[in-house]
C-alpha positions as semicolon CSV with decimal commas, in nm:
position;residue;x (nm);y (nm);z (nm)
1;X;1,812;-4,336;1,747
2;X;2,071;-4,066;1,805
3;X;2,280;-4,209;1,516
4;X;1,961;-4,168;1,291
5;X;1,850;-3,814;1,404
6;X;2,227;-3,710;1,379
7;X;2,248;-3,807;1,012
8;X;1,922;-3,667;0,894
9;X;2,044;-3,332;1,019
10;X;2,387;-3,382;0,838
11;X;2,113;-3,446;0,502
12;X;1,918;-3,163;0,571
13;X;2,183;-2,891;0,625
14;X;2,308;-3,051;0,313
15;X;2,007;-2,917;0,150
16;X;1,945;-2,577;0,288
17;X;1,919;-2,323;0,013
18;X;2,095;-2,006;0,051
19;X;2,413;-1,917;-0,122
20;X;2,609;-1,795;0,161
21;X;2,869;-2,113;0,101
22;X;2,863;-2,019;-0,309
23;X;3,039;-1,731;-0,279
24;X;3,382;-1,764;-0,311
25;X;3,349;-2,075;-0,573
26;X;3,136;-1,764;-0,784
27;X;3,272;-1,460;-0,684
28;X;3,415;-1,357;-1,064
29;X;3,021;-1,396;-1,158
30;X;3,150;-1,514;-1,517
31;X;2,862;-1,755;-1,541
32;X;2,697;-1,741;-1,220
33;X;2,289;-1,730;-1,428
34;X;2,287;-2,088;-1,375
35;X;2,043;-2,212;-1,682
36;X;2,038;-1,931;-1,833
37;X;2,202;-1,730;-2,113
38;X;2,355;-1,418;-2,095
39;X;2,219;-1,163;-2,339
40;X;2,435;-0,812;-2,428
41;X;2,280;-0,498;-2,507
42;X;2,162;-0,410;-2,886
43;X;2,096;-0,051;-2,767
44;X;2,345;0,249;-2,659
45;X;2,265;0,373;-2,310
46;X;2,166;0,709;-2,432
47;X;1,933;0,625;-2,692
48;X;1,664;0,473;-2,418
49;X;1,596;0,853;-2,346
50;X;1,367;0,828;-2,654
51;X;1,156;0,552;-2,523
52;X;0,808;0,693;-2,519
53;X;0,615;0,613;-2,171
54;X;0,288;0,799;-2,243
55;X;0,103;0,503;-2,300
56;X;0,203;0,392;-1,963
57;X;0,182;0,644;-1,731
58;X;-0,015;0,901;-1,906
59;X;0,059;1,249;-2,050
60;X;0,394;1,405;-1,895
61;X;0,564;1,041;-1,833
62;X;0,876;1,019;-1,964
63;X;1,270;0,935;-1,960
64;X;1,484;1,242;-1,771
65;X;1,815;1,010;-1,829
66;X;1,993;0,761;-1,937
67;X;2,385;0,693;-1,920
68;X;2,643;0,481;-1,865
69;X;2,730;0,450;-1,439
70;X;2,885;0,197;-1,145
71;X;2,627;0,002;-0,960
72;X;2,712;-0,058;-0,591
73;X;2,891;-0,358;-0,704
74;X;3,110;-0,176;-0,938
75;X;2,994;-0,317;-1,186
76;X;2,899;-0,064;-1,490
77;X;2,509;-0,035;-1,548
78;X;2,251;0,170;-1,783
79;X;2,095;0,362;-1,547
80;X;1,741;0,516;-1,670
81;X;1,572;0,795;-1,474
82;X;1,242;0,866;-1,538
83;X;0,894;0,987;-1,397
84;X;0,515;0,834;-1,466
85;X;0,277;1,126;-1,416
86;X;0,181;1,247;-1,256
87;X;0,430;1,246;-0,987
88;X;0,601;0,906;-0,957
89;X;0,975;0,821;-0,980
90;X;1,131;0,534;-1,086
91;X;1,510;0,425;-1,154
92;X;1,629;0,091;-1,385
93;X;1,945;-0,035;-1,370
94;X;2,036;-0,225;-1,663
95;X;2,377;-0,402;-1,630
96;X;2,588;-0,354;-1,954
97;X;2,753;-0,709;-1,923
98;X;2,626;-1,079;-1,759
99;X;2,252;-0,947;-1,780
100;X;2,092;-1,276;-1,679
101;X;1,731;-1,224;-1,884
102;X;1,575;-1,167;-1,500
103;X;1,426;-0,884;-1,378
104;X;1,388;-0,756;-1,019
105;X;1,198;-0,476;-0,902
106;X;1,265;-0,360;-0,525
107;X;1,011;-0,225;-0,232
108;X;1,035;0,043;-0,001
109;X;0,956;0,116;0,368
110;X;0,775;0,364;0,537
111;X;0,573;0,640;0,378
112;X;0,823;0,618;0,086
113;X;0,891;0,887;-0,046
114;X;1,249;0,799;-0,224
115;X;1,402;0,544;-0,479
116;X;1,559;0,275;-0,309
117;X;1,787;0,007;-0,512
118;X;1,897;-0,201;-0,207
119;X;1,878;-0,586;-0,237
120;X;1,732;-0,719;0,089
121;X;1,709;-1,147;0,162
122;X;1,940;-1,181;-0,037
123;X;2,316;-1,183;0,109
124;X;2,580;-1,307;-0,048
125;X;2,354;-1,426;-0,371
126;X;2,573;-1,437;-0,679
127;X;2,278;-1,297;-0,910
128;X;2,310;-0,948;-0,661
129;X;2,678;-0,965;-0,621
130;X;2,751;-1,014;-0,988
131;X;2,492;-0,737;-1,125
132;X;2,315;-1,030;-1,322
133;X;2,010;-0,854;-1,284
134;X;1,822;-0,537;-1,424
135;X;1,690;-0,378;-1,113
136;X;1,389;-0,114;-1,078
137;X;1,245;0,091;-0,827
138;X;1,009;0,386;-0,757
139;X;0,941;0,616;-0,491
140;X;0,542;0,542;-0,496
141;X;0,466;0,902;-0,600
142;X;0,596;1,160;-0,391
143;X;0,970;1,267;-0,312
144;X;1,031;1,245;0,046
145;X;0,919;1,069;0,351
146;X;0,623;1,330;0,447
147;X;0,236;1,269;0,401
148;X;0,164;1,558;0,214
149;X;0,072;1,338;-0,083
150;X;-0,210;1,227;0,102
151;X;-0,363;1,573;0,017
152;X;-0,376;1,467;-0,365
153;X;-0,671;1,154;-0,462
154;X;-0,420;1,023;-0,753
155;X;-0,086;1,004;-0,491
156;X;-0,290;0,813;-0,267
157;X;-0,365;0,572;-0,508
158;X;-0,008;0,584;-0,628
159;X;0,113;0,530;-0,343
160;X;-0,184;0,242;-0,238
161;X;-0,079;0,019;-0,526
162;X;-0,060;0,204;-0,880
163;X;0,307;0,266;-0,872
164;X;0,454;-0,021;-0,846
165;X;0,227;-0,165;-1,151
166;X;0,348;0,061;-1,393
167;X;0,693;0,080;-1,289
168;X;0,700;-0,261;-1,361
169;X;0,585;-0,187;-1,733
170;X;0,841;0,098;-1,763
171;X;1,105;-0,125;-1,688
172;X;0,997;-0,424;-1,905
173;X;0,983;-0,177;-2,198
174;X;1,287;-0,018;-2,121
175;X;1,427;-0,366;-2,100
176;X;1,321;-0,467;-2,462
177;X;1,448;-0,125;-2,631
178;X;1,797;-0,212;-2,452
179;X;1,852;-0,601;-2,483
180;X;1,608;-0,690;-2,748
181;X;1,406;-0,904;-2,555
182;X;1,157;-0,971;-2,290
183;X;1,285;-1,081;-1,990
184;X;1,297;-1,428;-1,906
185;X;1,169;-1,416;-1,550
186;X;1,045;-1,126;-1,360
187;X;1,054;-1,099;-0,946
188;X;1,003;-0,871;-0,670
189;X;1,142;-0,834;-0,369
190;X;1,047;-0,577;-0,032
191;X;0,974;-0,526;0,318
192;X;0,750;-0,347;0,531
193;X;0,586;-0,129;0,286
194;X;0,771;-0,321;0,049
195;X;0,670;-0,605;0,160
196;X;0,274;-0,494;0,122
197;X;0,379;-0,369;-0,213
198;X;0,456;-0,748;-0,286
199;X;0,173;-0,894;-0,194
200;X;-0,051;-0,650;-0,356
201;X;0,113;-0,718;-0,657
202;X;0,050;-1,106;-0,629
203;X;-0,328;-1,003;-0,515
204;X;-0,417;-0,702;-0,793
205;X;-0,176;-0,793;-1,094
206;X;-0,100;-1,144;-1,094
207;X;0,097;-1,115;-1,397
208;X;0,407;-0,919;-1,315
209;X;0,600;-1,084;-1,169
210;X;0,715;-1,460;-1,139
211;X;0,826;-1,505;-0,821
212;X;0,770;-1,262;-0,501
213;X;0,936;-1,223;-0,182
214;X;0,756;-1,058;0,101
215;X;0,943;-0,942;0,449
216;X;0,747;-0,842;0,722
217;X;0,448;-0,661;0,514
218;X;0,286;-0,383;0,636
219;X;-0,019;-0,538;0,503
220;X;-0,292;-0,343;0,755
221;X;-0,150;-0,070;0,667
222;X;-0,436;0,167;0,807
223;X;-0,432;-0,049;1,157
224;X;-0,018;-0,063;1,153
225;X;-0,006;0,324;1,132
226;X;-0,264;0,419;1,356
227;X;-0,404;0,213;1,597
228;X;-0,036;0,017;1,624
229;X;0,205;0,295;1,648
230;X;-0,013;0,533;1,837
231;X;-0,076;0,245;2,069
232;X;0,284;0,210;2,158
233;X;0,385;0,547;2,176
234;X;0,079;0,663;2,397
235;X;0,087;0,369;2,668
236;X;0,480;0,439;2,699
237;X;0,398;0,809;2,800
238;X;0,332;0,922;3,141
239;X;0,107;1,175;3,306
240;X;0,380;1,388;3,304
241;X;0,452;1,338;2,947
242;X;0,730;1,180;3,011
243;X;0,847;0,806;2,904
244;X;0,778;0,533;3,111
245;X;1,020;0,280;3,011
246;X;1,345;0,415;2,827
247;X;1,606;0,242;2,694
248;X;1,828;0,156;3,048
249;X;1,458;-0,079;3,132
250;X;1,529;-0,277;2,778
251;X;1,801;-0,493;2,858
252;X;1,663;-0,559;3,239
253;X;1,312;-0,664;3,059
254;X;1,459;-0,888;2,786
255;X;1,623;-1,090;3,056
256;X;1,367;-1,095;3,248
257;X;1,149;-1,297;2,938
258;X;1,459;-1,471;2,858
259;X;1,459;-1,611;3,210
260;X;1,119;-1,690;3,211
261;X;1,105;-1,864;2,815
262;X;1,449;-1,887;2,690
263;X;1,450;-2,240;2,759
264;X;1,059;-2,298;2,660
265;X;1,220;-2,516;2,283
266;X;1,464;-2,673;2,479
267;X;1,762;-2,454;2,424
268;X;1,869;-2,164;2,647
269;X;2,070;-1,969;2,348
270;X;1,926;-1,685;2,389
271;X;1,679;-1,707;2,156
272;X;1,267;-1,759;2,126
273;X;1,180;-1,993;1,897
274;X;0,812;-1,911;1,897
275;X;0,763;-1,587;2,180
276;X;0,388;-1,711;2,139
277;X;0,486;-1,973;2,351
278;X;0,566;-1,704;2,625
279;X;0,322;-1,574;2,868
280;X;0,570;-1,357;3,053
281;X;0,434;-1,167;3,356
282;X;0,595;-0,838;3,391
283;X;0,529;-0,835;3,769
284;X;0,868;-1,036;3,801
285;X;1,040;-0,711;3,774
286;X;0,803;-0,520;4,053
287;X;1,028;-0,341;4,281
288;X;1,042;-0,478;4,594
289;X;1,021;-0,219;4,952
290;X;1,331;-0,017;4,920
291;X;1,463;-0,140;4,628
292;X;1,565;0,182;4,326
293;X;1,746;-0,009;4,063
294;X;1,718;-0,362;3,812
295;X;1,326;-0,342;3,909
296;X;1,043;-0,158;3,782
297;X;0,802;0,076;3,940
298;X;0,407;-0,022;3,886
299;X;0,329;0,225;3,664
300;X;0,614;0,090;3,414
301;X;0,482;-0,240;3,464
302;X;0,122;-0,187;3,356
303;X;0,252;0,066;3,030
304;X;0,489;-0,274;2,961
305;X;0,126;-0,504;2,983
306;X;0,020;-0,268;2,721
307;X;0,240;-0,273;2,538
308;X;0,230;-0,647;2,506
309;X;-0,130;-0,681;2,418
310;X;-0,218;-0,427;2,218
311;X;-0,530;-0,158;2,235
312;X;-0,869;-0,291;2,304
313;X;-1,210;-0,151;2,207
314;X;-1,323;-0,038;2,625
315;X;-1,683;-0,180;2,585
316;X;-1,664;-0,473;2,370
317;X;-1,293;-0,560;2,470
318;X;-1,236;-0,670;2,073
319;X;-0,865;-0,615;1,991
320;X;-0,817;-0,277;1,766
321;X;-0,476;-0,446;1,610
322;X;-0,363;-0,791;1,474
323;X;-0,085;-0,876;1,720
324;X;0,173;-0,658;1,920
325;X;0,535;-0,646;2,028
326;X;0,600;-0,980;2,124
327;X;0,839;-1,143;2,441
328;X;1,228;-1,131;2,296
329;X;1,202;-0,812;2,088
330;X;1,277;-0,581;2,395
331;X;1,616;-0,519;2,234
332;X;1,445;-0,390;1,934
333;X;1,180;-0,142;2,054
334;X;1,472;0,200;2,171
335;X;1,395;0,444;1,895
336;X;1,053;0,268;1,803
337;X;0,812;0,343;2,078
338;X;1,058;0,359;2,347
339;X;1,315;0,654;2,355
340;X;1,701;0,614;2,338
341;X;1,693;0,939;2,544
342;X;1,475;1,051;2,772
343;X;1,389;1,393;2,500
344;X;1,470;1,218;2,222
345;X;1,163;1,217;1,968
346;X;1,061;0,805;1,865
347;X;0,917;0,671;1,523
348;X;0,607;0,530;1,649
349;X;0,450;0,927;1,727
350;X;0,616;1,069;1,419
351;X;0,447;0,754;1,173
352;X;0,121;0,783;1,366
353;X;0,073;1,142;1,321
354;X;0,200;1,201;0,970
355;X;-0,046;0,885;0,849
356;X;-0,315;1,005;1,052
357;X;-0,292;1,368;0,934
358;X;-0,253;1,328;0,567
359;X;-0,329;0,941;0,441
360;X;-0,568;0,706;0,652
361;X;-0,903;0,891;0,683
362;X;-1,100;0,963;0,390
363;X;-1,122;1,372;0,458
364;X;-0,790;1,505;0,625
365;X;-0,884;1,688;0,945
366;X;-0,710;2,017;1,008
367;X;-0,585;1,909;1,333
368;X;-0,455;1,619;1,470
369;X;-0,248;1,529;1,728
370;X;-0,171;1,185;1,882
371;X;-0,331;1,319;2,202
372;X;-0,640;1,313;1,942
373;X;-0,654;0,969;1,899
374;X;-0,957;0,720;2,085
375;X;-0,831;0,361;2,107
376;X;-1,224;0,243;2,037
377;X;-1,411;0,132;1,750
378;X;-1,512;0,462;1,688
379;X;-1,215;0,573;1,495
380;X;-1,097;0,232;1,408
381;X;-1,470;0,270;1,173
382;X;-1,336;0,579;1,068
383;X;-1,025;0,427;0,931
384;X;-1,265;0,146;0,674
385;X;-1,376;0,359;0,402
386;X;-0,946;0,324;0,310
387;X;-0,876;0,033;0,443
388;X;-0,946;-0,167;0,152
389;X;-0,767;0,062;-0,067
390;X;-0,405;0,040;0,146
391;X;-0,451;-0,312;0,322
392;X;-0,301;-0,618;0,160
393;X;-0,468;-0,878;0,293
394;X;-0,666;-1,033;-0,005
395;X;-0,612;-1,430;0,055
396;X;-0,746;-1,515;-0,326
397;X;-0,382;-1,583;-0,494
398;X;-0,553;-1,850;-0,743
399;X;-0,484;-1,615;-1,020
400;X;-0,125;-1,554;-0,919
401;X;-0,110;-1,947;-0,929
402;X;-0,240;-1,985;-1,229
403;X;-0,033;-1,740;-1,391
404;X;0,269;-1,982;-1,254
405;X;0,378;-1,728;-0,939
406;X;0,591;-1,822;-0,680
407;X;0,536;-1,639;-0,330
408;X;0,782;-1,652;-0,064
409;X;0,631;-1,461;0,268
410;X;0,885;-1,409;0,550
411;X;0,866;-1,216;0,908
412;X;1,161;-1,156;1,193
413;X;1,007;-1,312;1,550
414;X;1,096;-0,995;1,689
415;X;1,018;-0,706;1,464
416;X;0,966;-0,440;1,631
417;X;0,738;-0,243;1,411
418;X;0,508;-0,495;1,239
419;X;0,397;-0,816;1,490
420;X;0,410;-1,157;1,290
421;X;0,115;-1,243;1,368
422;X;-0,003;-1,052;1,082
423;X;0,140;-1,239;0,858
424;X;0,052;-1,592;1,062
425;X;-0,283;-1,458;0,992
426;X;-0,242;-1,408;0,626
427;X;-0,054;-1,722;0,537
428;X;-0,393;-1,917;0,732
429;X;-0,634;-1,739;0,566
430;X;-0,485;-1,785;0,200
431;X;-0,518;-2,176;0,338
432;X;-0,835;-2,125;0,431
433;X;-0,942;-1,981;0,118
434;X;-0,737;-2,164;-0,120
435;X;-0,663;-2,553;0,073
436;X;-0,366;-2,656;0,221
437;X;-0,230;-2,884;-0,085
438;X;-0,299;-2,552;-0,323
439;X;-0,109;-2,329;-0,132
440;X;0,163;-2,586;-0,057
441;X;0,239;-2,577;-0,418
442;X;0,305;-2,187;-0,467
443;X;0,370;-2,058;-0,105
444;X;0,644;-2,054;0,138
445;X;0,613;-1,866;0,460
446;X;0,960;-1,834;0,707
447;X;0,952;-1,717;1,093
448;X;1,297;-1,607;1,152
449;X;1,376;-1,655;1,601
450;X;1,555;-1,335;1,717
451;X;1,498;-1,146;1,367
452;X;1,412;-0,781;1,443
453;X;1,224;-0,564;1,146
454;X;1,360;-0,630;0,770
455;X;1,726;-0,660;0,920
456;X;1,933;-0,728;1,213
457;X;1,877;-0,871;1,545
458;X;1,946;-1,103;1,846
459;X;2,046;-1,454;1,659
460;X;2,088;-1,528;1,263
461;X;1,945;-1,283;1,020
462;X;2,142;-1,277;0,752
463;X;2,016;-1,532;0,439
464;X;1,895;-1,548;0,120
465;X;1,557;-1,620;-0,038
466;X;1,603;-1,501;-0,373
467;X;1,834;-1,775;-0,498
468;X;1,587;-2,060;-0,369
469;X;1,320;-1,822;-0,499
470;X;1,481;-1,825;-0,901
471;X;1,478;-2,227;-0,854
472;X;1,200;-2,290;-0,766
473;X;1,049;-2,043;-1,049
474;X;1,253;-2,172;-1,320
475;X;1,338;-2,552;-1,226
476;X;1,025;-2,666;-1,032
477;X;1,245;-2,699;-0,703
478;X;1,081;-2,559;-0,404
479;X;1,294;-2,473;-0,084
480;X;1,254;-2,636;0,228
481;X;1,523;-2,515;0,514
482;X;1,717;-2,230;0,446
483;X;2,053;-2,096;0,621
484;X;2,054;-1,813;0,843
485;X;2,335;-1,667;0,954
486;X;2,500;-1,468;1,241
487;X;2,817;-1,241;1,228
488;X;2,998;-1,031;1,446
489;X;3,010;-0,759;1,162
490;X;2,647;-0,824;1,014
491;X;2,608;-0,631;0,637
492;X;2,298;-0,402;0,682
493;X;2,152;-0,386;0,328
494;X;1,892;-0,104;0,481
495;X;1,591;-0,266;0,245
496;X;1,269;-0,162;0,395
497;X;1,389;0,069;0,617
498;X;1,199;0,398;0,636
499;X;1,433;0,731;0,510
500;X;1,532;0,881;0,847
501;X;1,620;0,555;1,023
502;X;1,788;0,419;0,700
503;X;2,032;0,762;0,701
504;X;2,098;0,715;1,066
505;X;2,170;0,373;1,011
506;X;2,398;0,435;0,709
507;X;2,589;0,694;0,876
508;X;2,658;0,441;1,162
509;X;2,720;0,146;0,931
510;X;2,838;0,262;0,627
511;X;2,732;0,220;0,241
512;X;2,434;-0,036;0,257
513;X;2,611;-0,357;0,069
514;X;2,957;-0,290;0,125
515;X;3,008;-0,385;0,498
516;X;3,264;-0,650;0,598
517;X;3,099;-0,946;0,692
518;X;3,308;-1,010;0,987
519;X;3,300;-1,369;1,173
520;X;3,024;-1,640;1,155
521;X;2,903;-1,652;1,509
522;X;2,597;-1,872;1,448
523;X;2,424;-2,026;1,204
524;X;2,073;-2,168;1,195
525;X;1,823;-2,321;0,984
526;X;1,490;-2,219;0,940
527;X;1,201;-2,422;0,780
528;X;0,860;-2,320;0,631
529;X;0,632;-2,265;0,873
530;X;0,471;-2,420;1,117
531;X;0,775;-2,650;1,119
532;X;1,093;-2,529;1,387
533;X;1,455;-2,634;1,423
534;X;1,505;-2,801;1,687
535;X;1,843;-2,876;1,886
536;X;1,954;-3,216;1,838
537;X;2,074;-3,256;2,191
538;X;2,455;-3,272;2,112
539;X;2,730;-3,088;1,924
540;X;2,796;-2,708;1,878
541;X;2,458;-2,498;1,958
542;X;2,561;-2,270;1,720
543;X;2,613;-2,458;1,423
544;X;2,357;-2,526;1,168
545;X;2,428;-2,906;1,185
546;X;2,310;-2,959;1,510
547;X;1,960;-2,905;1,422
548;X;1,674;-3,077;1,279
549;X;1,324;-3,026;1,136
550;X;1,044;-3,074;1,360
551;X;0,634;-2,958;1,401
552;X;0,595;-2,663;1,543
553;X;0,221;-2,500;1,639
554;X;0,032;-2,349;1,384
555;X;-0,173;-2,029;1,384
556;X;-0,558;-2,068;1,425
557;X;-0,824;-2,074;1,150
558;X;-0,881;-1,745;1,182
559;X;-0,768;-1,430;1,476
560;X;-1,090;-1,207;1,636
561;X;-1,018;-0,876;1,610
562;X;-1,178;-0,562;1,467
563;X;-1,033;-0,597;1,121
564;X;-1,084;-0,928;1,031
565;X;-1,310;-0,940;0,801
566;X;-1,062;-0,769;0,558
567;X;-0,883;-1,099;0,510
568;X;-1,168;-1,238;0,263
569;X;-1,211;-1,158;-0,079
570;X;-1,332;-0,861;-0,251
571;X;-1,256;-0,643;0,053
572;X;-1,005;-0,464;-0,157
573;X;-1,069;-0,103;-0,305
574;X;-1,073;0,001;-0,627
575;X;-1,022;0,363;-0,665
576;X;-1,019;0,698;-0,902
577;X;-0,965;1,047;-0,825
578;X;-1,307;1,279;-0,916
579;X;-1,227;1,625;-0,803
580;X;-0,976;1,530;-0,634
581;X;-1,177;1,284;-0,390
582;X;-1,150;0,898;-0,379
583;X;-1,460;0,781;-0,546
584;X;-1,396;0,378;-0,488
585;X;-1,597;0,047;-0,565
586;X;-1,554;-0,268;-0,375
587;X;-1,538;-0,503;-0,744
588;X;-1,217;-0,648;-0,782
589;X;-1,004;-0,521;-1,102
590;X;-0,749;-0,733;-1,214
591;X;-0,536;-0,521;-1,423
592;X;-0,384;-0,704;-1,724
């Protein structure tokens, strides 16, 4: 028996996708487009500042530039500047040599707010490495991470789910003018707000792209910026204003749930291979008479219950939120909702406040503070007449289907900023709505243990989707188990990261994409979910090997909570700017 579970591991890890192990067999990227040709430009750089966009974007779109530069790769690229009125910025990179005749547009995190060209879930993938791709972005509509757009109707719908459309046809004509040609296969590829950017593409234009990858979407977007964030950052603060738990409690909590759960998949590694497994009690950590240090006082333990489940509705006791931090992502929260520094100022109030200000309710108020903020039905009601407009929850993907799509969902265990149970939530209701053998056939959805928001974290989070993603696209072949991998210099490729954090993690890091790998710690395979990998009983823990596949638990039918009924169909908003209000209708608009 151990002979036969041994061996199907050996086959499986065979069999993982990822290209992690390609690299240095490809690393010249001569020919690395697989079944495809390359094609060479018929254009000069420069003339693609003629290109005419009206038709696009409307009166006042056009080119700003278009010349000859080095991608991050080195490699040299057409880079095209341009803007799609009335206020949204986009960037292609065309490479001059190796193009691959595939397309890849790019996500962004936060409010936006910038053009953002990094490649995330996708490391070491020759198609990224080599530059075999034409690559596109946009800021969404506004320059800069602040919610002042949400003062203008249009930029809210820009930045709800216009901009990426038309970037997308900006790029694909900009592609023709420069190659001659269509290209062969189109994809995209975000997280957080990227990663609701992808799946309202699959949702409200079916046709854009071939294949999608989605990292830990910000689909609720309303819920995730309000009720969320606010949550966290008001049930960490004291009567004094102060922070509860700061970062010296982190390390003394995540042991504490590691004590308590570590174990719980029948591996103490340090890892939680599903935290929903996990009932920790905070309690453990109750200082004892006399004791000042590695404890906690009560008040820190009931603002850590909080934080664990989430805000409830007083009266009804109906959850305001779909999932919060969950056990094992204690390491991730310092600079989130809990402060590195006692003074230091954390994400959670800064999101919460600039999305409640300027973007979530249908008529700004003047004033608002976090202190403003009920944790009731109330105000979650006044976040609906929006909702529809931002959230991504839609589960009818037949069209996307039909139109051949590909969708590869993904979400870190321990994200810090988005809970997974989100996205458990969205993968069950597209079965719901669509079957189980339907969505089978065009849908792959990956739990990563340890992974903490869009990057980085406690075990493996380093691997790449888009190379199983182009396969299964163009040759039929759909992934199963990919690699994950763990370094002791991990690359930070920054996708999805909002500005602010993204500089400070730049400065700390370096260049996004040029970090030295360092050495493989771990490795670890991951399956679609609800399947697990699951320690074999013998050989190196931290080798991929020494796992298998096995049935994990799945999510239920369907979650209670105050927003549910926004994962059904024709929830979603369609909107236009009269005056300079939202006037929106309820009838789903599949642009063409």
């Amino acid at each position: 028996m151990k002979i036969k579970i041994l061996l199907s591991a050996a086959i499986a890890l065979m069999v993982l996708v990822g290209c992690s192990h390609q690299h240095k067999a490809t690393q010249n990227h001569a020919t690395t487009t697989d079944t495809l040709t390359e094609v060479s430009p018929v254009a000069d750089c420069a003339s693609l500042s003629q290109v005419d966009l009206v038709a696009l974007g409307g009166k006042g779109s056009q080119v700003l530039s278009a010349k000859e530069t080095k991608d991050q790769q080195g490699h040299v690229v057409c880079q095209v500047k341009g803007t799609l009125a009335p206020t949204i910025s986009f960037t292609v990179q065309l490479p001059k040599q190796g193009w691959s005749q595939r397309y890849m547009q790019l996500g962004c995190g936060g409010l936006c707010g910038r053009v953002d060209l990094r490649v995330g879930a996708a490391d070491q993938c020759p198609l990224v490495l080599g530059s075999n791709m034409v690559l596109a972005a946009t800021d969404m509509g506004h320059d800069g991470p602040s919610s002042d757009f949400g003062d203008n109707a249009q930029k809210r719908i820009d930045f709800a789910y216009r901009s990426v459309h038309i970037t997308s046809l900006a790029a694909k004509t900009l592609i023709r003018h420069y190659y001659g040609q269509n290209a062969r296969y189109s994809y995209f590829n975000g997280c957080s707000d990227g990663g609701r950017e992808a799946l309202m593409e699959a949702q409200r234009f079916p046709k854009d792209f071939n294949g999608i990858i989605a990292g830990a979407p910000a689909m609720n977007f309303s819920v995730q910026n309000s009720m969320h964030h606010g949550w966290l950052a008001t049930v960490n603060t004291g009567k004094d204003g102060q922070p509860l738990i700061t970062a010296d409690d982190v390390p003394l909590i995540h042991q504490a749930v590691l004590d308590q759960c570590d174990a719980l998949d029948g591996l103490k590694d340090g890892l939680l291979s599903d935290p929903r497994q996990c009932h920790f009690n905070p309690q453990v950590l109750s200082c004892k008479k006399g004791q000042t240090e590695q404890c906690l006082t009560q008040d820190q333990i009931t603002a850590l219950k909080r934080i664990y489940a989430g805000p409830h509705d007083p009266k009804t006791g109906i959850a305001l939120t779909l999932g919060a931090p969950l056990p094992g992502s204690e390491l991730a929260w310092p600079g989130v909702f809990v402060p590195r520094k006692n003074s230091s100022q954390i994400f959670s109030t800064m999101i919460a406040e600039s999305a409640l200000q300027k973007v979530l309710f249908e008529h700004n108020p003047q004033h608002f503070s976090l202190s403003d903020l009920k944790f009731n039905l109330a105000t979650f009601d006044k976040l609906r007449p929006l909702y529809g407009m931002y959230s991504a929850v839609d589960p009818d993907l037949k069209a996307f289907k039909a139109y051949g799509g590909k969708l590869i969902l993904w979400h870190g265990w321990s994200d810090q900023h988005i809970s997974p149970i989100n996205s458990i939530a969205y993968y069950e209701a597209v079965k719901n709505y669509m079957g189980a053998k339907e969505q089978s056939e065009f849908m792959n959805f990956y739990l990563i243990p340890g992974m903490h928001h869009c990057f980085g974290g406690d075990g493996p989070s380093s691997f790449d989707l888009l190379t199983p993603l182009t396969k299964w696209v163009e040759q039929g072949q759909k992934p199963d188990g990919i690699l994950t991998t763990q370094t002791s210099k991990p690359k930070w490729d920054g996708a999805g990261a909002p500005e602010k954090l993204a500089k400070k993690k730049a400065q700390r890091k370096g260049k996004p994409g040029h970090a030295k790998q360092g050495k493989v710690l771990r490795t670890r395979p991951v399956y679609p979910f609800p399947y697990v990998a699951v320690y074999n009983g013998s050989g190196d823990v931290n080798q991929a090997v020494n796992f298998h596949k096995a049935m994990g638990t799945e999510g239920p039918a369907t979650y209670s909570w105050a927003g549910a009924e926004y994962y059904d169909t024709n929830k979603q908003l369609n909107c236009q700017p009269v005056n300079n209000q939202l006037q929106c209708t309820t009838r789903k608009e599949i642009i063409e």
